[in-house]
Backbone bond lengths (Angstrom), bond angles and torsions (degrees), N, CA, C in turn:
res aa  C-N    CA-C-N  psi(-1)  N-CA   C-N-CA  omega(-1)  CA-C   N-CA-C  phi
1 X - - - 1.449 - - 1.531 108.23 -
2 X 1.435 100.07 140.26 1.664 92.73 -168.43 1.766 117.46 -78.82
3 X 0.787 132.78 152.06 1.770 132.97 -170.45 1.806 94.48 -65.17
4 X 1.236 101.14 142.27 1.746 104.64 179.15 1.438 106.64 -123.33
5 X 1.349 112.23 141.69 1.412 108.55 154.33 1.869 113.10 -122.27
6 X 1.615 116.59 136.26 1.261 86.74 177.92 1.631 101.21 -130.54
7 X 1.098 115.54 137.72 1.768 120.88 -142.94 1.642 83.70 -133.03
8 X 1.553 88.94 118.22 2.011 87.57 161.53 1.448 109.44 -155.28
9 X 1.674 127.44 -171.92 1.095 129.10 -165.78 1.700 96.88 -131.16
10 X 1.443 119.57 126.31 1.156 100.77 -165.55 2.190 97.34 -136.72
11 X 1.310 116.82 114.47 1.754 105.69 -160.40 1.497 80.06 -103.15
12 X 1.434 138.58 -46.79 1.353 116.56 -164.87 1.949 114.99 -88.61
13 X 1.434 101.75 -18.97 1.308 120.13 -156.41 1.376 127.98 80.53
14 X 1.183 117.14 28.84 1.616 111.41 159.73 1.527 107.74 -83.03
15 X 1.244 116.03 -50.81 1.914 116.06 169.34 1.169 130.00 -57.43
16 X 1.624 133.67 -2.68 1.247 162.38 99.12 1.330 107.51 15.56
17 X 1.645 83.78 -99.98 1.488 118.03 -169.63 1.628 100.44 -43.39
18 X 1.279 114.14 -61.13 1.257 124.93 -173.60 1.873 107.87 -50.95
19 X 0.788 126.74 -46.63 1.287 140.81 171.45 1.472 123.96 -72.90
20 X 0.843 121.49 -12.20 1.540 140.98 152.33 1.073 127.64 -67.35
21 X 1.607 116.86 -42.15 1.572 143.94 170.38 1.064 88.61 -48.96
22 X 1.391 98.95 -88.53 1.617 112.92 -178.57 1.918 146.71 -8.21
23 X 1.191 81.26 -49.50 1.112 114.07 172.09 1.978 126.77 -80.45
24 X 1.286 88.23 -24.84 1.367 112.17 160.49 1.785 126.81 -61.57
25 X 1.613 76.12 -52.50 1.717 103.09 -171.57 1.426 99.37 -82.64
26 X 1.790 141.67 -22.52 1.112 114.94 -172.82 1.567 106.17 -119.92
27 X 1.739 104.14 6.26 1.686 94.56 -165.95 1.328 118.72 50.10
28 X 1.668 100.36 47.78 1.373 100.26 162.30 1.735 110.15 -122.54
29 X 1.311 104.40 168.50 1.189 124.12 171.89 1.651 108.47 -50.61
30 X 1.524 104.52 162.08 1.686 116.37 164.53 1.668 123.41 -133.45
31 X 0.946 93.14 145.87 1.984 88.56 -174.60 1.581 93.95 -143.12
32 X 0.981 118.60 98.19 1.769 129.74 174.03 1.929 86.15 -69.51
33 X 1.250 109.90 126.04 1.478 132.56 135.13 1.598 122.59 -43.87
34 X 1.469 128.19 63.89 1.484 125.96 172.84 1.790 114.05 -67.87
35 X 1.207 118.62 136.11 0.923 136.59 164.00 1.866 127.62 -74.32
36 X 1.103 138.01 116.84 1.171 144.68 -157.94 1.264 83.46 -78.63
37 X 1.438 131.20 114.08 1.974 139.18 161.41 1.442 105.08 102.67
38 X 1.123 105.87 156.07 1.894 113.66 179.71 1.472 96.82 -75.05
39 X 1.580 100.21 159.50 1.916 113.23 145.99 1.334 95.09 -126.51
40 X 1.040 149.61 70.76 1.640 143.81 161.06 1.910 94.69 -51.18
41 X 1.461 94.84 156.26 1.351 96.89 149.47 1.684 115.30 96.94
42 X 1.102 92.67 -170.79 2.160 118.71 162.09 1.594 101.30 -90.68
43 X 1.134 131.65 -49.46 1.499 123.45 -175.54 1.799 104.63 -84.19
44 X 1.380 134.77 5.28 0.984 111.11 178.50 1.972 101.18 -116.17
45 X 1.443 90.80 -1.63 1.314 101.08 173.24 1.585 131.73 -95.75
46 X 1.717 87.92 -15.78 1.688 107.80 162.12 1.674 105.90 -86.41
47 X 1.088 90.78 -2.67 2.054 85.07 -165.00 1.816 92.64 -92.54
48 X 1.489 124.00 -46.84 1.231 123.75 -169.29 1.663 89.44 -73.22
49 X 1.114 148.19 -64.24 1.386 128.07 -177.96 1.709 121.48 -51.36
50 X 1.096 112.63 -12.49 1.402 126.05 176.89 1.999 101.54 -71.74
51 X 1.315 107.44 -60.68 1.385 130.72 173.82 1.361 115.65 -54.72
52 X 1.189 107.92 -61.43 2.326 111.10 158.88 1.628 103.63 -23.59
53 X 1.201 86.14 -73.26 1.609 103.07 -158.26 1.704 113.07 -66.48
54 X 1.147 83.94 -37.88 1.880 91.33 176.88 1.831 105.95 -82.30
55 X 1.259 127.14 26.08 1.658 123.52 -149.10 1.688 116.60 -9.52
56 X 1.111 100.89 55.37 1.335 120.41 154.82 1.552 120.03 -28.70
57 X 1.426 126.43 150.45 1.648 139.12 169.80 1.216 105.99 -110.62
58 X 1.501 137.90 88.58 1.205 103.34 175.14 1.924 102.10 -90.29
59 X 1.327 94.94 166.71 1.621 107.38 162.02 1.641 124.22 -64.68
60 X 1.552 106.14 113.41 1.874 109.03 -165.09 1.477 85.25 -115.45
61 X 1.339 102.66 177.49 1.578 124.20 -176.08 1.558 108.63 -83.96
62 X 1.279 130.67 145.73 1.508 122.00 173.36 1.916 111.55 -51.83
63 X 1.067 80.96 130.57 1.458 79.44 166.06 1.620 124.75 -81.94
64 X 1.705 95.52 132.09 1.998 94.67 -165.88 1.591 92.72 -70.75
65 X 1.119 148.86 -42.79 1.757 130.52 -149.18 2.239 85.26 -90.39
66 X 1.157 107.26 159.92 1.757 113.10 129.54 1.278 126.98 -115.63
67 X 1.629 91.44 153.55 1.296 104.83 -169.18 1.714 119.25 -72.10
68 X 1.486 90.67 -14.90 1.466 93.52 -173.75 1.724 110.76 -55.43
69 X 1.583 110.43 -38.98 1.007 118.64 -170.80 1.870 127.92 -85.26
70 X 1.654 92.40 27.64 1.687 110.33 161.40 1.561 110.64 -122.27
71 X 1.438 82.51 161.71 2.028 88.38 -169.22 1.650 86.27 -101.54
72 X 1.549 119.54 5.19 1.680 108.19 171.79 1.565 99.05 -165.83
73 X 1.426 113.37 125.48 1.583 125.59 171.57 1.643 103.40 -111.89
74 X 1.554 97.18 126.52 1.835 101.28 -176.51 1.406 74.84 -115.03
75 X 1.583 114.28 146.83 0.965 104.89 174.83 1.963 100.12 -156.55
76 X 1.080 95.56 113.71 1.955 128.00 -172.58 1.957 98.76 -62.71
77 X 1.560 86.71 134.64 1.494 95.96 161.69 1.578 114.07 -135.65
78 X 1.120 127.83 175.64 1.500 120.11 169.60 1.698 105.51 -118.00
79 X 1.168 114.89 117.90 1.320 118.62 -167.18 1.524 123.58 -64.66
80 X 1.608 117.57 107.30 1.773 101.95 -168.11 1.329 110.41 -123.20
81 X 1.521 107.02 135.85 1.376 114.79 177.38 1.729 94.79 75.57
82 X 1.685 132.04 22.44 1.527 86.96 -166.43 1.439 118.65 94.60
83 X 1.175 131.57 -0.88 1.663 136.15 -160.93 1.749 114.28 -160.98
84 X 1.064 82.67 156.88 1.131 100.43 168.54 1.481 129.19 -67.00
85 X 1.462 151.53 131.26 1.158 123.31 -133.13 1.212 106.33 -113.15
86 X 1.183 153.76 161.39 1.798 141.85 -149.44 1.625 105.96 -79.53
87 X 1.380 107.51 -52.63 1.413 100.64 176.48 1.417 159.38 -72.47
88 X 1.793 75.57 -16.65 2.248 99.93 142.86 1.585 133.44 -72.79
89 X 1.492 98.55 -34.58 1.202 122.77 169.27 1.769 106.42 -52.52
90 X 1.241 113.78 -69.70 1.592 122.33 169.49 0.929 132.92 -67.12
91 X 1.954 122.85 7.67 1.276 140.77 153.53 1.398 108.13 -73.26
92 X 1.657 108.54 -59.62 1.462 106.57 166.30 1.102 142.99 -65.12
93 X 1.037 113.91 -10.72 1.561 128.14 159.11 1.298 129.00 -45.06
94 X 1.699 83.10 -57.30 1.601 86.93 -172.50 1.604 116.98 -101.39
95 X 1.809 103.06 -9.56 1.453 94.02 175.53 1.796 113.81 -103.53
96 X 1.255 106.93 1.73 1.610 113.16 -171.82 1.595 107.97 -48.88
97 X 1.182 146.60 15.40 1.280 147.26 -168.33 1.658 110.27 -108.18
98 X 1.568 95.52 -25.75 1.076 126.24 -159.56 1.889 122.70 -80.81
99 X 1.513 80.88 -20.30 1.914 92.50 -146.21 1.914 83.85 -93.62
100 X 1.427 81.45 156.29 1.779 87.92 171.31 1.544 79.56 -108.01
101 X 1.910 109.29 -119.56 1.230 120.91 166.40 1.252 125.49 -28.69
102 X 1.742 124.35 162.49 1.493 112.85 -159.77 1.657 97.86 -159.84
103 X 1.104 108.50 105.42 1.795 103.49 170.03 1.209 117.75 -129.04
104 X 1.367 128.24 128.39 1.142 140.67 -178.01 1.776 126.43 -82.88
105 X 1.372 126.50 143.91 1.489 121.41 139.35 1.507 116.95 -156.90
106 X 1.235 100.78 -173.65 1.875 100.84 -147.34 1.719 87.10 -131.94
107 X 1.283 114.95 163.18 1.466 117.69 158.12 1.972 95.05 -122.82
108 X 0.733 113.61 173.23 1.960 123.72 166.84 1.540 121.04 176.34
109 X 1.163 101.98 158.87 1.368 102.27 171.68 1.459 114.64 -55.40
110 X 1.511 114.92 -81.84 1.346 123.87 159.29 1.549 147.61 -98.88
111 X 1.234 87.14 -57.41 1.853 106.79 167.23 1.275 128.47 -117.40
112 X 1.329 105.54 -173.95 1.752 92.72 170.16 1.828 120.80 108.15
113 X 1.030 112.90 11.84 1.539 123.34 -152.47 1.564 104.49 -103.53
114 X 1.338 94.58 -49.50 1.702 92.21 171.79 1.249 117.05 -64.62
115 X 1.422 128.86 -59.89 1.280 114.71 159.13 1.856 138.85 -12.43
116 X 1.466 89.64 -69.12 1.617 121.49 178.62 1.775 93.52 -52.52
117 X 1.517 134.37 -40.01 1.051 135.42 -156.73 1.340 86.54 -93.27
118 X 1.327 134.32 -57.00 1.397 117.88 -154.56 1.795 100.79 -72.31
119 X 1.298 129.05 -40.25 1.237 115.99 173.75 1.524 133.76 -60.61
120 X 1.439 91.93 -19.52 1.459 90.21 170.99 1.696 121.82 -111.70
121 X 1.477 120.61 33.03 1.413 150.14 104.65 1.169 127.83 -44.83
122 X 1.317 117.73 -77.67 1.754 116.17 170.16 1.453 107.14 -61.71
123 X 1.230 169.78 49.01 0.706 157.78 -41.71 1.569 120.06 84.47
124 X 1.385 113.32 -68.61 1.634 109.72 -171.41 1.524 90.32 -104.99
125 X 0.997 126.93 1.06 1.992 128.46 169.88 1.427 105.30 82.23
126 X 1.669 123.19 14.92 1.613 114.57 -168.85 1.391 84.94 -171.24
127 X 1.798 84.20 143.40 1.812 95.68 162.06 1.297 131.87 -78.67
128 X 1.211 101.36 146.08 1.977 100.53 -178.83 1.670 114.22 -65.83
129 X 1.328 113.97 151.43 1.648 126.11 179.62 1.081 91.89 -62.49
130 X 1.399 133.26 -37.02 1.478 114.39 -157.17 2.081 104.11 -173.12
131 X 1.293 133.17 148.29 1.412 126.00 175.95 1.748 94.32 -139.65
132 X 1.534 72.13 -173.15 1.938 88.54 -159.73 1.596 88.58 -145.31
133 X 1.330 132.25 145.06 1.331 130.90 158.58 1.957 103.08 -138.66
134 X 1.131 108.82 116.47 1.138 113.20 -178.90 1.533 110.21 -132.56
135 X 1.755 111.46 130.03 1.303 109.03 178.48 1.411 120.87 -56.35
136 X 1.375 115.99 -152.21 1.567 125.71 170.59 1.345 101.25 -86.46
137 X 1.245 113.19 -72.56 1.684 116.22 168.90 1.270 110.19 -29.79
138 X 1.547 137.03 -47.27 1.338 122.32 -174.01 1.536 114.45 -65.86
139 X 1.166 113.38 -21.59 1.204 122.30 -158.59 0.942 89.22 -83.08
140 X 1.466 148.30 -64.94 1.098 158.93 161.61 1.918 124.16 -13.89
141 X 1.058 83.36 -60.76 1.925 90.90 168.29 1.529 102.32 -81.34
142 X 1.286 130.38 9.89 1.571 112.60 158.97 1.636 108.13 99.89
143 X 0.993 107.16 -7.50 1.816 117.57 177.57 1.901 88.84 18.23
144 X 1.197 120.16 70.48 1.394 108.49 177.98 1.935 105.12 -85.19
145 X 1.481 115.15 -44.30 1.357 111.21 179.65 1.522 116.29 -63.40
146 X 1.175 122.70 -43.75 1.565 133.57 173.20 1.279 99.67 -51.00
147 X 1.174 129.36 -45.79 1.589 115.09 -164.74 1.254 102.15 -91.64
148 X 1.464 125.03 -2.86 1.888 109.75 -175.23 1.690 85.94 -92.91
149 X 1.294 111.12 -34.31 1.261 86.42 -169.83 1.912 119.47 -93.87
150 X 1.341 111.09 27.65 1.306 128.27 163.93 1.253 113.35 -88.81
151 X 1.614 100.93 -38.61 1.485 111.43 -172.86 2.012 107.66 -68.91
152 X 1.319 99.21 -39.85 1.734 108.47 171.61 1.149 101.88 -44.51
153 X 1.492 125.55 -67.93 1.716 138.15 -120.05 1.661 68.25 -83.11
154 X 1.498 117.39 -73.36 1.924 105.61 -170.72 1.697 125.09 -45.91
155 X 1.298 112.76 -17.07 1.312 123.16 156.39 1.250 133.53 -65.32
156 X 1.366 108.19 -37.96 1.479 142.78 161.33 1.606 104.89 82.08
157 X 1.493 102.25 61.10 1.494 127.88 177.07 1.531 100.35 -112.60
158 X 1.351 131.19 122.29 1.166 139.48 177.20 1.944 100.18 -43.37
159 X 0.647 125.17 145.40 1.630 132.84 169.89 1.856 105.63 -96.28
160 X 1.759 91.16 133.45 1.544 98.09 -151.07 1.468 100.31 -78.99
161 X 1.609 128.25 -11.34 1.298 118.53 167.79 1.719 106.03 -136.27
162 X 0.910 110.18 158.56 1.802 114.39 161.72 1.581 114.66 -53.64
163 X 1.488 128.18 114.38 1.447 128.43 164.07 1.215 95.92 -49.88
164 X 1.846 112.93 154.10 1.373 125.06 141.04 0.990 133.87 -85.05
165 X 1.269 124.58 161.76 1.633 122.98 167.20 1.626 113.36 55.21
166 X 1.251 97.97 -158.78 1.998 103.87 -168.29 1.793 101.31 -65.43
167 X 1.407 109.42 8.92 1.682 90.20 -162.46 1.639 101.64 -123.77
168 X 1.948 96.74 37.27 1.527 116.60 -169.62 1.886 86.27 -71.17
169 X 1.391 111.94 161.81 1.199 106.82 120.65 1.659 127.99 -154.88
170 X 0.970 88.28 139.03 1.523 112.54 -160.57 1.931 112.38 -74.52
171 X 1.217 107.65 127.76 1.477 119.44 173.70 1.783 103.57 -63.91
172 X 0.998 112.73 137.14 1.561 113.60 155.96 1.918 117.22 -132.28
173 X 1.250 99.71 177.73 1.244 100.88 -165.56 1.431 109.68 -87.66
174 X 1.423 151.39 151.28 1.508 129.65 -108.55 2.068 69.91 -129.63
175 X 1.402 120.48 143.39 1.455 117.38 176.81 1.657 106.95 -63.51
């Protein structure tokens, strides 16, 4: 089984949760994305959509694992404004040198995932084996089929039916 790391940024805890699963299901490692300063609040929640949209860097904490040292980094964002969220963005930034394999997923209110996915491709210089986009609500009812079959596609086991809706996830072709 290949070594996992799964690294995400999570302000409300749905990308958490989601990443926790995860981590369950692949016996992999976790590396939460901390942010250097609080956003409590309405103003720290206008400030991270300010940062989405502006593709902002903010300053995060070193990360304790490297990535160099997985044969696969999935690595979770929570989708804002539409975007990709600053402090995943500035994970990849600075560790994209790092990554072999690459799998993605998103948490969001509603939309916004393809986007969030394609930037954080251009971004890591290669497409992911496989992503996941699941709302809040999905997250909520347990997205249990979406995630077994996320967990396949990063295994690189055909998935025994097609996901529905935003909580597909889709195989891609490996960079």
């Amino acid at each position: 089984m290949p070594k996992t790391l799964i690294v995400y940024h999570s302000r409300s805890g749905y990308t958490r949760r989601v990443a926790e699963s995860l981590a369950r299901r692949l016996r992999a490692d976790t590396e939460e994305i901390e942010v250097v300063g609080e956003r409590p609040g309405i103003l720290g929640y206008a400030r991270c959509a300010l940062e989405a949209l502006g593709e902002v860097t903010p300053a995060i904490r070193l990360p304790r694992r490297a990535p160099a040292d997985y044969d696969l980094v999935v690595i979770g964002t929570p989708v804002w404004f539409w975007a990709l969220s600053s402090p995943v963005r500035s994970y990849i930034m600075e560790e994209r040198r790092n990554f072999g394999r690459v799998g993605f997923f998103c948490t969001m209110g509603g939309s916004g995932a393809e986007r969030a996915f394609g930037t954080m491709a251009a971004l890591c210089g290669r497409e992911p084996v496989a992503t996941l986009a699941l709302t809040d609500g999905q997250v909520d009812a347990g997205a249990a089929t979406a995630l077994g079959e996320f967990v396949r596609a990063l295994r690189g086991r055909r998935a025994s039916a097609r996901p529905r809706g935003r909580s597909r996830a889709r195989r891609k072709a490996a960079a």
